[in-house]
Structures are given as C-alpha cells and as structure tokens.
PAKOL-434027 format. One line per 3 residues: number of its first residue (from 1); their letters; for each residue x, y, z of C-alpha. Coordinates in nm, 4 decimals, m for minus. Layout:
residues N
NUM> a> X,Y,Z | ...
This chain:
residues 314
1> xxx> 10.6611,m22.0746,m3.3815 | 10.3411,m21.9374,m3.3245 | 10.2042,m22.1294,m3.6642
4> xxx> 10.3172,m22.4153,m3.5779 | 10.1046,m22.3750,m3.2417 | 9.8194,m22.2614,m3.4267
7> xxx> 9.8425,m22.5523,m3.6298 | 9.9109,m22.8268,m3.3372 | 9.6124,m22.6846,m3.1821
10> xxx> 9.4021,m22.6903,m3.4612 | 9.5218,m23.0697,m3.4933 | 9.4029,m23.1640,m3.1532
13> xxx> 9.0771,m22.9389,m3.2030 | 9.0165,m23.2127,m3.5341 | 9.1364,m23.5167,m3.3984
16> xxx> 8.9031,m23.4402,m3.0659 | 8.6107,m23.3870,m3.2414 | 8.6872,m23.6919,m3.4523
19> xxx> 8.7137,m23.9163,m3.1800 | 8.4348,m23.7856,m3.0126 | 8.2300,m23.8002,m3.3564
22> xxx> 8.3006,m24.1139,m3.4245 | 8.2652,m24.2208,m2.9951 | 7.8712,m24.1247,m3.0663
25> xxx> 7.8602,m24.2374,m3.4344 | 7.5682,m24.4533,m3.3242 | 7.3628,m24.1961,m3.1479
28> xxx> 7.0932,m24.1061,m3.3035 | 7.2481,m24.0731,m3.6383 | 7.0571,m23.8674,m3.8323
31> xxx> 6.9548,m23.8685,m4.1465 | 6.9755,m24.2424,m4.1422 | 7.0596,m24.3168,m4.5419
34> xxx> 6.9619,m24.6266,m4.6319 | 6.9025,m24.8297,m4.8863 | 6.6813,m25.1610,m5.0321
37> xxx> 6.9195,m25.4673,m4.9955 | 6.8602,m25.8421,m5.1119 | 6.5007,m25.9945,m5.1062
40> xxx> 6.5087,m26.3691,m5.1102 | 6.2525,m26.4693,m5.3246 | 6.0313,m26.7139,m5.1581
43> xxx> 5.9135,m26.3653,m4.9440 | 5.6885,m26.3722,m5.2037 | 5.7570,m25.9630,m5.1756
46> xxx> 5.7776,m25.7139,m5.4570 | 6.0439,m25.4508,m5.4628 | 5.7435,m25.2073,m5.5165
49> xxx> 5.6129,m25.3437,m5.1824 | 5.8869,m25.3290,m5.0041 | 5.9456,m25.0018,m5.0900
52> xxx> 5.6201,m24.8614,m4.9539 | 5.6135,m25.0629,m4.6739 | 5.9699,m24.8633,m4.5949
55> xxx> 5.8295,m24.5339,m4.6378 | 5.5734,m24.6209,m4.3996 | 5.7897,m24.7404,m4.1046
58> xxx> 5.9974,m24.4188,m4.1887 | 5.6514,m24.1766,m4.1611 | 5.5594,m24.2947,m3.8068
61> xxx> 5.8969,m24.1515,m3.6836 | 5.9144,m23.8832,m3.8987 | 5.5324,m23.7271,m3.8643
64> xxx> 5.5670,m23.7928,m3.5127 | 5.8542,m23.6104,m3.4011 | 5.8343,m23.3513,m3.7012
67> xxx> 6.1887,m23.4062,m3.8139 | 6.3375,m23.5699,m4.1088 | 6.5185,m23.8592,m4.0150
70> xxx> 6.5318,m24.1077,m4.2626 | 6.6624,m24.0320,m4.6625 | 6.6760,m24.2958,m4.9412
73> xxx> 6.9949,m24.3617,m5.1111 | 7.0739,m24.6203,m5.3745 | 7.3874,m24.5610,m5.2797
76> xxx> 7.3591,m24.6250,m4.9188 | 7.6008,m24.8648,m4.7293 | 7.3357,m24.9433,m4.4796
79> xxx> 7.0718,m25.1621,m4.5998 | 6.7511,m25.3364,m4.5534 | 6.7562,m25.7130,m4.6037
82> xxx> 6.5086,m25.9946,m4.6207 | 6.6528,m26.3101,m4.5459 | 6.4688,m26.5881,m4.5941
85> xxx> 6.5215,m26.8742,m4.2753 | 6.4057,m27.1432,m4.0765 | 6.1806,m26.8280,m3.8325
88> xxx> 5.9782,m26.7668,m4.1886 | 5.9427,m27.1489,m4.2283 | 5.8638,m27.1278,m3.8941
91> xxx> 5.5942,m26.9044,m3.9439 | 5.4317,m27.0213,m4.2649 | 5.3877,m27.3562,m4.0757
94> xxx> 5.2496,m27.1431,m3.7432 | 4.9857,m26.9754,m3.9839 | 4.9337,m27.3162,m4.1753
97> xxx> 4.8474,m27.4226,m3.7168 | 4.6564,m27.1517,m3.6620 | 4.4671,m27.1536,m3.9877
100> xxx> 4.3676,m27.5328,m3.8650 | 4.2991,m27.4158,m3.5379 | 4.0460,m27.1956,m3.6260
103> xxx> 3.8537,m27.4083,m3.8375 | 3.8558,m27.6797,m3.5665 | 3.7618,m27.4288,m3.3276
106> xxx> 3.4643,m27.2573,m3.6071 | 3.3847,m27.6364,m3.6019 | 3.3656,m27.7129,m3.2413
109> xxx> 3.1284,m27.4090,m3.2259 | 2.8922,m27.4843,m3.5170 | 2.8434,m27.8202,m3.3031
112> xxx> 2.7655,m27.6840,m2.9738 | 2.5131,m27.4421,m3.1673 | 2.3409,m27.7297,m3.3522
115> xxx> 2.3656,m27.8839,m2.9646 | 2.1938,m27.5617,m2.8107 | 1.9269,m27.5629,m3.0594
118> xxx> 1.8452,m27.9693,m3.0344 | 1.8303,m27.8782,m2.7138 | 1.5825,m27.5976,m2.6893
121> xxx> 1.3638,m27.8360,m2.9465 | 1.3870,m28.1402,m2.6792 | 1.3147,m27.9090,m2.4570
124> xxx> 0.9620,m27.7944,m2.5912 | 0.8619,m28.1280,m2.7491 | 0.9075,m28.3271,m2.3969
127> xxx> 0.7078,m28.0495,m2.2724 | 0.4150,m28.1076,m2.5352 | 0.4858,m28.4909,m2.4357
130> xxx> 0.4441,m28.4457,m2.0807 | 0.1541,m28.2388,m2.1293 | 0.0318,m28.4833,m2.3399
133> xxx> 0.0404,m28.7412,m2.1187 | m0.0928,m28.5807,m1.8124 | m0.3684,m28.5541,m2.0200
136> xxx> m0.3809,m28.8423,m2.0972 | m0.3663,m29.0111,m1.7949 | m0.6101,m28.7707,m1.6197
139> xxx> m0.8878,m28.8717,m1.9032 | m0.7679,m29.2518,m1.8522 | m0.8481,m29.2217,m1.4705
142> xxx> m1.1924,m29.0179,m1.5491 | m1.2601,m29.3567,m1.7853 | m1.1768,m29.6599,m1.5054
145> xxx> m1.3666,m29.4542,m1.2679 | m1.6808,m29.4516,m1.4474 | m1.6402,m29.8045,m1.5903
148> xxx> m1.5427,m29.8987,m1.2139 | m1.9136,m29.7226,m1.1354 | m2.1152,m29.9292,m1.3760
151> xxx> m1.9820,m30.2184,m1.3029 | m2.0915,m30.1964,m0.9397 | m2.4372,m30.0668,m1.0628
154> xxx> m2.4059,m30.4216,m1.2612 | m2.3454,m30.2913,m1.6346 | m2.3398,m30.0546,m1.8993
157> xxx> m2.6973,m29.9718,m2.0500 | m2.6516,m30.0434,m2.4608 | m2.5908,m29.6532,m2.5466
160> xxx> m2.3379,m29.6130,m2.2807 | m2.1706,m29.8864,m2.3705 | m2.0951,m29.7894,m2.7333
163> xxx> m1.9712,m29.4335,m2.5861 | m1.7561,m29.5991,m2.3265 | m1.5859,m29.8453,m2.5999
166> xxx> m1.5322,m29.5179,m2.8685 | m1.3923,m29.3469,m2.5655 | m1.1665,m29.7324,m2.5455
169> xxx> m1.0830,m29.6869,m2.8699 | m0.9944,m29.2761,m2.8321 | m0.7651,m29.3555,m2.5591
172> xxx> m0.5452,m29.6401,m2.7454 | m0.4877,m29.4077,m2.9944 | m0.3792,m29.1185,m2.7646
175> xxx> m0.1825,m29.4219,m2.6550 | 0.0124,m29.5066,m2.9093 | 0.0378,m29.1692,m3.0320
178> xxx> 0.2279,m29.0827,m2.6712 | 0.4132,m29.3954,m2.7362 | 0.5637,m29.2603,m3.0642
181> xxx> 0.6156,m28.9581,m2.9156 | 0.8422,m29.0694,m2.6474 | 1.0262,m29.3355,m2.9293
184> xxx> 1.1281,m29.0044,m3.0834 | 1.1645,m28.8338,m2.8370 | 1.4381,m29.0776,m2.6971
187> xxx> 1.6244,m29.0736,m3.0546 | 1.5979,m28.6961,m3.0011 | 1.8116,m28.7445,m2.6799
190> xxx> 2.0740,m28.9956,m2.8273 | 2.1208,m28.7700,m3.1038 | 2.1688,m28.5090,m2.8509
193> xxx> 2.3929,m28.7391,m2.6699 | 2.5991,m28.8230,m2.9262 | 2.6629,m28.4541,m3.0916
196> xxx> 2.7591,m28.3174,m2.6977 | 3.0053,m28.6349,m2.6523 | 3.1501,m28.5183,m3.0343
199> xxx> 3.1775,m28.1580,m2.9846 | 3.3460,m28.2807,m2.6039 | 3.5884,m28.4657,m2.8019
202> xxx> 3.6236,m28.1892,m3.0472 | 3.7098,m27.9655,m2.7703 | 3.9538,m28.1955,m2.6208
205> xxx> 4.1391,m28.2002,m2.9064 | 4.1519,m27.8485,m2.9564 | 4.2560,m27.7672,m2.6658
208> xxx> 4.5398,m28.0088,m2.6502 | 4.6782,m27.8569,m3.0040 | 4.6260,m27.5148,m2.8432
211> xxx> 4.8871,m27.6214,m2.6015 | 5.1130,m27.7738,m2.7919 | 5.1696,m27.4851,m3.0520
214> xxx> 5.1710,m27.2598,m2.7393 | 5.4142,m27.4717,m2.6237 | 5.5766,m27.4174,m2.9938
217> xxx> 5.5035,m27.0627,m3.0553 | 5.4664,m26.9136,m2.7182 | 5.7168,m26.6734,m2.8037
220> xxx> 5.5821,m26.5102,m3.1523 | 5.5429,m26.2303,m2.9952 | 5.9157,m26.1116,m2.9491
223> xxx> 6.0517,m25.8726,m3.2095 | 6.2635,m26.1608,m3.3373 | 6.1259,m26.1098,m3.6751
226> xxx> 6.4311,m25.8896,m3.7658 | 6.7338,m25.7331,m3.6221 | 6.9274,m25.3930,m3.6384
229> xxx> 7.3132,m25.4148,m3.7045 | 7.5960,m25.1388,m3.7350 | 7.5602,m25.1315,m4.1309
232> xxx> 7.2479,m25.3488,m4.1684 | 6.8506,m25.3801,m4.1076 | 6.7624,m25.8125,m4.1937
235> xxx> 6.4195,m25.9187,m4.2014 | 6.3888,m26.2624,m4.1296 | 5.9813,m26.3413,m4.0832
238> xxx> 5.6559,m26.1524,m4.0934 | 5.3057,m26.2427,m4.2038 | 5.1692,m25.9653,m4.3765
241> xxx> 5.2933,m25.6198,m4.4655 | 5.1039,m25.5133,m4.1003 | 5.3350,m25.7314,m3.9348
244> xxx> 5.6273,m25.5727,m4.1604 | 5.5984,m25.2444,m4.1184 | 5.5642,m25.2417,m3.7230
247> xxx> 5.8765,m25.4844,m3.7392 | 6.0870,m25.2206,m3.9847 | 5.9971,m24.9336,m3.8052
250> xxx> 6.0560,m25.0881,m3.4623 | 6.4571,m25.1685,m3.6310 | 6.4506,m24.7882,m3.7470
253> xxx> 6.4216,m24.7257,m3.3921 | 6.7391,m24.8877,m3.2943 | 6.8730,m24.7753,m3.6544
256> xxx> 6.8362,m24.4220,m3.4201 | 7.0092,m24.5379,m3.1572 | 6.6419,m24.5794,m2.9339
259> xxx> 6.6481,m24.8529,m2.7175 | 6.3600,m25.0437,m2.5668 | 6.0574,m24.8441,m2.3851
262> xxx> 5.8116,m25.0236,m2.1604 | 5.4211,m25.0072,m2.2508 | 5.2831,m25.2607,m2.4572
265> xxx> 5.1174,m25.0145,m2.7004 | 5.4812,m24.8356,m2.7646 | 5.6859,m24.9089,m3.0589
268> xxx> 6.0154,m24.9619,m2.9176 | 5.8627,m25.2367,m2.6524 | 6.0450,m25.5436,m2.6267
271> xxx> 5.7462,m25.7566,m2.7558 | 5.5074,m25.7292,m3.0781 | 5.2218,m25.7218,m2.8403
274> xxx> 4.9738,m25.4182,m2.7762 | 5.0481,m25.1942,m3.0804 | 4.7714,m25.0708,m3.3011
277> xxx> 4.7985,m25.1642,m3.6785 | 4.7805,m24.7726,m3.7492 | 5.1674,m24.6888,m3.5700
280> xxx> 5.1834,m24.3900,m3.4027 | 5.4726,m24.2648,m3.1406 | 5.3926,m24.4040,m2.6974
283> xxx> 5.4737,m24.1022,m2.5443 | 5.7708,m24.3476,m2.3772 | 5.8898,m24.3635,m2.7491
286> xxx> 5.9167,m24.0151,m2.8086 | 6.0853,m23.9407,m2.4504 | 6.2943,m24.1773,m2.5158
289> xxx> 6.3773,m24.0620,m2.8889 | 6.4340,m23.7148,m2.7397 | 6.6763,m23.8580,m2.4662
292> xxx> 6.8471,m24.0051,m2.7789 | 6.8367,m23.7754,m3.0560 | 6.7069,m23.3703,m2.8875
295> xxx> 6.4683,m23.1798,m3.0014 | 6.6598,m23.1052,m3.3001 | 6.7932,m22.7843,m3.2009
298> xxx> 7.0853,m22.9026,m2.9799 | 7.4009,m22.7656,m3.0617 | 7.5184,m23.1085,m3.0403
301> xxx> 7.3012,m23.2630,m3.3166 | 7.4048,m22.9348,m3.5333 | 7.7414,m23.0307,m3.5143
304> xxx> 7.7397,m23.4063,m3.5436 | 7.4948,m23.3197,m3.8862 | 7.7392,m23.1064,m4.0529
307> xxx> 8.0163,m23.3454,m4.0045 | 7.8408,m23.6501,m4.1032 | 7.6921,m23.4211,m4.4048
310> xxx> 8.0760,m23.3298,m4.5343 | 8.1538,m23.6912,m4.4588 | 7.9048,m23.7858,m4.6971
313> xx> 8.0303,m23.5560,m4.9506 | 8.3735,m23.7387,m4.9592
C-alpha cells in the first residue's frame, strides 16, 4: 500500500513538473539549439556568410549578459530561414529609389554650387562694371564741362584741341569697352537665371519622389524584415549583412522569450531605428532579458535546464 502511494505521488510529482515545464517551454529557453535552414538563392548569401553573421547576432546576447545562450546543432529542429518574397523585391527596388534619389539629390547640389559660385563671380564683375562706369561717367562730365568752357570763351586753341579730341577718342573706347562689359555681364545673369530655374525644377522633382517613396516605404523601419516562430527564425529582407545581423539577433531575442523594450537605441525596440551598427545590450534589453530568463542562478532556470538537457538526450 504504501508503494503504491509512493509511486502515485511520485506520478503527480512528474506529471506536475511536466505540465508546468512544458506551460513555460517558451520562457527563456535556454540554450536555444538551432540550426541553418533553407537559403533561397537569389539572397545572393553564402552559407559561410550566413553562418558568421549568426554567430554575431548570438555574441551580442551572449557577451552581454555573460551566459551561454545560444548552441549550434545540425541537428536542431529550430531553424533559421531565408525566404526569399515580395518585402526583398520590395527592398531591392527601395535601394534601386534611394540609389536614384541620391544622385538626383548629389545633382541638385552640384547645381546650386555651380549657382553660388556664378554668383559670387557676377557679383565682383558688376562691381568692377559699376566702378567702371562711375568712372567713367565722372571723367565724361570733367570732359563736357571743359568743352562747355571753351566754347563760351569761343574755341579750342589748336593744341587743346588735339588733347580734347584724344581724350574724345579715350572715352569711346572706355565706352564701348563698358558696353561689352554689361553685354556679358547680362549673359552672365541669364545663365544664372537659367541654372537657378533648373536646379528649382530639380528640386521640385526631388522632393515630390521623396514623398512618394515615403509614401511607399514609410514603414522600412519596422522589424518586418523577419519573424520568430515556435520552431522557426525566417528572414524575409535585409540590405546588407548590418541590416542582418541586427534583424537575427533582434528574432534571438524573442527566440528567448524577450519581448519588445522601448528606447530607440535598444535591440528589442519595436522599430529598426536608433541602434548602432556595433550591437550592444539597452540597459531596457537586459532588464528585460533578466525579467525573462534570471540571472542564471535561479533555481528555476536550474531546473527547467536539466530537464530540457535529458530531453535532449532522448
């Protein structure tokens, strides 16, 4: 009698702990095994590459928090997939956008340099002109006047006469000299004219595209470049392997049962937004991995390690 009670207890004792084992299966399920899935080919990613890029999203959790977490395993039912769909397509033709963007905006700028520096050159040469001319006219005035004054003394003695028609002569060419001056300076101005009205339009232009692929792409931001699921990581988009590994080890946070944090600069935020290219732990991701997972010391983790490490043995 009293075996059979051991043994009914002992039955209860395993079939609590299973149901509460498998109740928290998905909290913070360490070691995570995992494993390299399918990689569609127009990724244009190696397996080599993919590979690193893995062990990378797996460091920033694991140097941060001092714990190991994450353990390879060909054999691995959960896996890491990159599925090639219409949010890659998506993107290649975004970058393909923003690529054109760029160059139209690179373009719009080169013009409103060359614009700046016609400028500054009108700018000097109409004030050589003007200077020019108020010379000109001030030595034209000096030249009536005195011609005005001999005339009312009833002529010009022979030897003034020659100097006032050389000084005649010295003014028509200043003349026409001012006179070309201002012809160029006017093209000066239409070309002026003409490269401010193109680099308008240029601007116009850009800015309209700007808001249509906001319109388009407004949301690039979100993590919707992959997703976690109970067996599965899929990649569906990224640019470059930057872009990858924040994505990967943003999933490896929800792979650990870590949910979203706030703070643009953490990991686990909702959006791709503030995060530097070199990951490291927010302090909001490590509270919140620590609400999730302990220190590592819990007598809780202990025992949900040993049972998923006999599990594994099986």
């Amino acid at each position: 009698m009293r075996a059979i009670f051991i043994f009914s207890l002992l039955a209860t004792i395993v079939a609590a702990t299973s149901y509460w084992y498998l109740a928290t299966a998905a909290v913070c399920p360490v070691p995570v095994t995992y494993r390299l899935g399918t990689i569609d080919e127009r990724f244009a990613l190696s397996t080599e590459e993919a590979l690193a890029v893995l062990t990378a999203a797996e460091s920033v959790w694991e140097h941060s928090v001092g714990r190991d977490l994450f353990e390879y395993d060909a054999t691995s039912a959960f896996t890491v997939n990159f599925i090639y769909d219409e949010r890659q397509q998506l993107a290649s033709t975004e970058e393909e956008w923003r690529l054109r963007l760029d160059r139209e905006e690179a373009k719009s700028q080169d013009l409103l340099a060359t614009v700046q520096k016609l400028g500054a050159e009108y700018d000097l040469v109409q004030a050589g002109y003007q200077a020019a001319r108020e010379k000109y006219e001030e030595r034209l005035r000096a030249y009536n006047k005195r011609v005005e004054v001999l005339n009312e003394q009833g002529g010009a003695p022979e030897p003034v006469f020659a100097e006032l028609q050389t000084e005649k002569n010295e003014l028509a060419d200043s003349l026409e000299t001012l006179l070309r001056q201002e012809r160029s300076i006017n093209t000066m101005a239409e070309e002026i004219n003409q490269k401010a009205e193109e680099g308008n339009r240029l601007v116009e232009v850009y800015n309209t595209e700007v808001l249509q692929y906001n319109e388009i792409y407004g949301n690039r931001d979100l993590y919707t470049q992959g997703d976690f699921q109970r067996d599965r990581i899929n990649i569906y988009k990224f640019s470059d392997t930057t872009e990858l590994s924040k994505v990967i080890a943003h999933e490896f946070g929800h792979a650990l049962g870590v949910g979203h944090v706030e703070g643009g600069q953490s990991l686990m935020y909702y959006l791709m937004a503030e995060q530097p290219d070199t990951l490291v732990l927010s302090e909001a991701d490590k509270i919140a991995f620590v609400a999730m997972c302990g220190t590592g010391t819990d007598i809780v983790y202990k025992i949900r390690r040993i049972i998923r490490t006999a599990l594994s043995r099986f």
